[in-house]
C-alpha positions as CSV (number, residue, x, y, z in Angstrom):
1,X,21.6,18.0,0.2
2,X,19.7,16.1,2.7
3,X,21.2,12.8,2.2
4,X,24.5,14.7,3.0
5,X,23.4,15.7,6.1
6,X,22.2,12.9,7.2
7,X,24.2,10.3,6.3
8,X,27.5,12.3,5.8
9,X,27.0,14.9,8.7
10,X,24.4,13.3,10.6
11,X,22.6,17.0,10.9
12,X,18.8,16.5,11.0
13,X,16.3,18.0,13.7
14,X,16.1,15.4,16.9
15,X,12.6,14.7,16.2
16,X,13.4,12.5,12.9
17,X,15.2,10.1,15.0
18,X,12.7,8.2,16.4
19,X,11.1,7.7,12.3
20,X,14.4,6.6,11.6
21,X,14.7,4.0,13.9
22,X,10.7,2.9,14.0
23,X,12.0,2.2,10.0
24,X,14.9,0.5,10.4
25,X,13.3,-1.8,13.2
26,X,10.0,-2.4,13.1
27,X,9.6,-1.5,8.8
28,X,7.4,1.6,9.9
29,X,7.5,5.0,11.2
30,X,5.1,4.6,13.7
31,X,7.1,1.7,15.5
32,X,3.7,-0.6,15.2
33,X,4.7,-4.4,15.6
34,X,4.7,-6.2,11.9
35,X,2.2,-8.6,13.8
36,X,-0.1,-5.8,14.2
37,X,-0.2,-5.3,10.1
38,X,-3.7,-7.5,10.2
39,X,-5.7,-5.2,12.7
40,X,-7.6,-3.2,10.5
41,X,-9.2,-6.1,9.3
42,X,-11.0,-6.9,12.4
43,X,-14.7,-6.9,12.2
44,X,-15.2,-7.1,8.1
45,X,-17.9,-9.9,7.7
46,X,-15.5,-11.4,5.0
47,X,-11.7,-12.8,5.0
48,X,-9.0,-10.5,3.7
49,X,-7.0,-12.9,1.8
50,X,-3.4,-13.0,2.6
51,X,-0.8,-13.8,-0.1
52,X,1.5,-16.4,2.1
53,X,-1.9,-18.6,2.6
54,X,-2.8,-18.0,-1.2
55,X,0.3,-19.1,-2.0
56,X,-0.1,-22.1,0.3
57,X,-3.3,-23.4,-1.6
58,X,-1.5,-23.0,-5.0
59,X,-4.0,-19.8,-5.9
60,X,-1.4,-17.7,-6.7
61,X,-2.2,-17.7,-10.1
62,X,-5.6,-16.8,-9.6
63,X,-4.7,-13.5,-8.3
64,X,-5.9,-10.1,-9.9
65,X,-4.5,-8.0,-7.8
66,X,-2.1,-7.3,-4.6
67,X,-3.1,-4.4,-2.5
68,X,-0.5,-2.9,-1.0
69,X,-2.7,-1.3,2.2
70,X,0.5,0.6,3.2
71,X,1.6,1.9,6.6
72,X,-0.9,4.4,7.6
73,X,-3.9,2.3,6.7
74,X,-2.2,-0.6,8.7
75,X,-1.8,1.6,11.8
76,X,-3.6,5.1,12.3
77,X,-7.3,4.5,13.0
78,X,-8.5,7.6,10.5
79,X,-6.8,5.5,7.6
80,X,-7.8,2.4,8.0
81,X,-11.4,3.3,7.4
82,X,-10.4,3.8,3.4
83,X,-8.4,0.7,4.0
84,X,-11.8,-0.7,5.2
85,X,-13.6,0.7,2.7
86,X,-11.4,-0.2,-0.1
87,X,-11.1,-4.4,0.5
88,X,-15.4,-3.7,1.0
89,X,-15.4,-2.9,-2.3
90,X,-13.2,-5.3,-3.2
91,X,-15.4,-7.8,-2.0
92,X,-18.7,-7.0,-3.3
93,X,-17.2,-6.6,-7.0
94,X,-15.6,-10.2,-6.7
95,X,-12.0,-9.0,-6.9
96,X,-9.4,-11.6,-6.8
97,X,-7.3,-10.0,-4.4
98,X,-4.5,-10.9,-1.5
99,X,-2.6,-8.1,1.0
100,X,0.6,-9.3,2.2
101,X,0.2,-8.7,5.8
102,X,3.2,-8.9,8.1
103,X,5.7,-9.2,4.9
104,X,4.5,-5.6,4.1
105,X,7.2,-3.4,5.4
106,X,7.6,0.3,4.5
107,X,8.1,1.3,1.3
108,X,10.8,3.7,2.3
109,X,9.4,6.6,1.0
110,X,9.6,8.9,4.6
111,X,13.3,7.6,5.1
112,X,14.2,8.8,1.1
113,X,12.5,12.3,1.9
114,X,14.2,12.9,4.9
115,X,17.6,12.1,3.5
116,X,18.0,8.4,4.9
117,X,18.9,6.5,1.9
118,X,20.4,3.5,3.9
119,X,16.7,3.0,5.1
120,X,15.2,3.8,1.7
121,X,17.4,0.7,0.1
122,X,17.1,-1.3,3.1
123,X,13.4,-1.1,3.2
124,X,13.2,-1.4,-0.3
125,X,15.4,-4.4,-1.0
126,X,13.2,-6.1,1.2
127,X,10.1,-5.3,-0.4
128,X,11.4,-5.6,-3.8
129,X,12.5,-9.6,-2.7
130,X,9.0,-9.7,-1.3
131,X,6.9,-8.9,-4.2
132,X,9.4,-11.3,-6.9
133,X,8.2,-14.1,-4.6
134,X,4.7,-13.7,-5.3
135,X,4.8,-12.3,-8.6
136,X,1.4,-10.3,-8.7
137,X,0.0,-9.2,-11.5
138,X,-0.8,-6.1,-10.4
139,X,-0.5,-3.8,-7.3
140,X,-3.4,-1.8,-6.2
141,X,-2.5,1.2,-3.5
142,X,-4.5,3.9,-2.0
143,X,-1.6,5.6,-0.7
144,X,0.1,8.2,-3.5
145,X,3.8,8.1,-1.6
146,X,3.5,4.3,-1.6
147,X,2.2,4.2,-5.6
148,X,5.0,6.6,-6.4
149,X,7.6,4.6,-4.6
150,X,6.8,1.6,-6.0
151,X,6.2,2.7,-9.7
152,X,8.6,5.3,-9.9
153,X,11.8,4.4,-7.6
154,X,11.6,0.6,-6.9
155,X,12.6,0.6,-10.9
156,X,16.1,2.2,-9.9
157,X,16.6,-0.5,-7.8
158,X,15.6,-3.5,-10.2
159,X,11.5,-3.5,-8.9
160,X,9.4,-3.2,-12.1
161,X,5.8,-3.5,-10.7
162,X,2.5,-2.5,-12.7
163,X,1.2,-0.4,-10.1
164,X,-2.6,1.2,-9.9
165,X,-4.0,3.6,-7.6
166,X,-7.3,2.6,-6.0
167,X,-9.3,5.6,-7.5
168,X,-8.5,4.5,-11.3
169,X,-8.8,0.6,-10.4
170,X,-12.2,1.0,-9.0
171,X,-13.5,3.5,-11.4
172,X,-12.2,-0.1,-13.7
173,X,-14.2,-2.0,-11.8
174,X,-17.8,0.7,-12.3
175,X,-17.1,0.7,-16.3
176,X,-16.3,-3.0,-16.4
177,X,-19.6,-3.1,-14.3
178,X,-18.5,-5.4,-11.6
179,X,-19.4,-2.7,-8.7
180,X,-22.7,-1.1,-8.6
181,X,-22.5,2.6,-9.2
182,X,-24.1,5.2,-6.9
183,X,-27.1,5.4,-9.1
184,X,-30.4,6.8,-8.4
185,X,-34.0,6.5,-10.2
186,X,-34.3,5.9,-13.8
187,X,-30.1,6.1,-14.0
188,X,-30.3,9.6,-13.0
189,X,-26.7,9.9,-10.7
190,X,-27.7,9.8,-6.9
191,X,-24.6,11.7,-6.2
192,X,-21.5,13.2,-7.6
193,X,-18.0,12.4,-6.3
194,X,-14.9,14.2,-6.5
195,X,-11.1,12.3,-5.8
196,X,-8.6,14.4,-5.2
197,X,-5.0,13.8,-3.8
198,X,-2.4,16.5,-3.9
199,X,0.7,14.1,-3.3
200,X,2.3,12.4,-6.3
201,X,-1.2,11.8,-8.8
């Protein structure tokens, strides 16, 4: 019905147009330069990897994992603390990783729930031809509508990814023992944690 509307009728409230076009030119809904992709990683004491320069150095292969950081860790401040956060841990566990920077576009997912599937296929064709290039082994997300996207819809459009959420990757990482767990005295836990996310897990 709302792909009717849209595309067909072009009946949707005033304030989608601006997401709509933010998509379809700059491959997010805020609008945010691609250059701009990069700025959350300002001030880590580490490089974040990115897969073009991995690729340069013939490392490609070495890659365990591409992390898709996903348009609202790239660009809203609150979000790019988990972004932050996430490459930290990363990091100290010795995670062979690489983010694609710039190349990361959108994954569509706003566009298809508002009823724009010319964006939808747009963005994803592009993301789709993206990810063959570099081939990774697996994609890491902490964003649910970009893990759903990719696992779930980029398949109806010839994208088959293996695609992980961040929650189960790093709770991979404690059992393998490769990050240090939040443990207290004599093993006793120092704290209990609780992940939840209401979108699409």
């Amino acid at each position: 019905i709302r792909r009717s509307l849209v595309l067909e009728e072009s009946r949707f409230p005033a304030e989608l147009t601006p997401a709509f076009r933010a998509m379809e030119s700059a491959q997010n809904p805020w609008g945010q330069p691609r250059s701009a992709r990069l700025d959350w990683t300002k001030g880590l004491p580490f490089p974040v990897p990115v897969a073009a320069d991995v690729a340069r150095a013939s490392e490609l292969e070495r890659l365990e994992i591409l992390y898709w950081v996903g348009c609202a860790a790239a660009f809203d401040e609150r979000s790019r603390r988990v972004a932050r956060a996430f490459v930290t841990c990363l990091d100290a566990a010795g995670v062979r990783f690489a983010v694609l920077g710039q190349e990361e576009a959108c994954t569509g997912d706003p566009a298809r729930r508002m009823g724009n599937e010319y964006v939808f296929q747009l963005l994803a064709a592009g993301n789709i031809e993206t990810l063959r290039a570099y081939g990774p082994p697996r994609i890491v997300t902490a964003c649910p509508h970009c893990f759903n996207t990719i696992a779930n819809e980029y398949p109806q459009l010839g994208g088959h990814f293996e695609v992980i959420h961040h929650s189960a990757f790093l709770a991979g990482l404690l059992r393998e023992g490769r990050l240090a767990t939040l443990v207290g005295p004599e093993g006793a836990a120092a704290r209990r944690v609780t992940f939840h996310d209401a979108c699409y897990l």
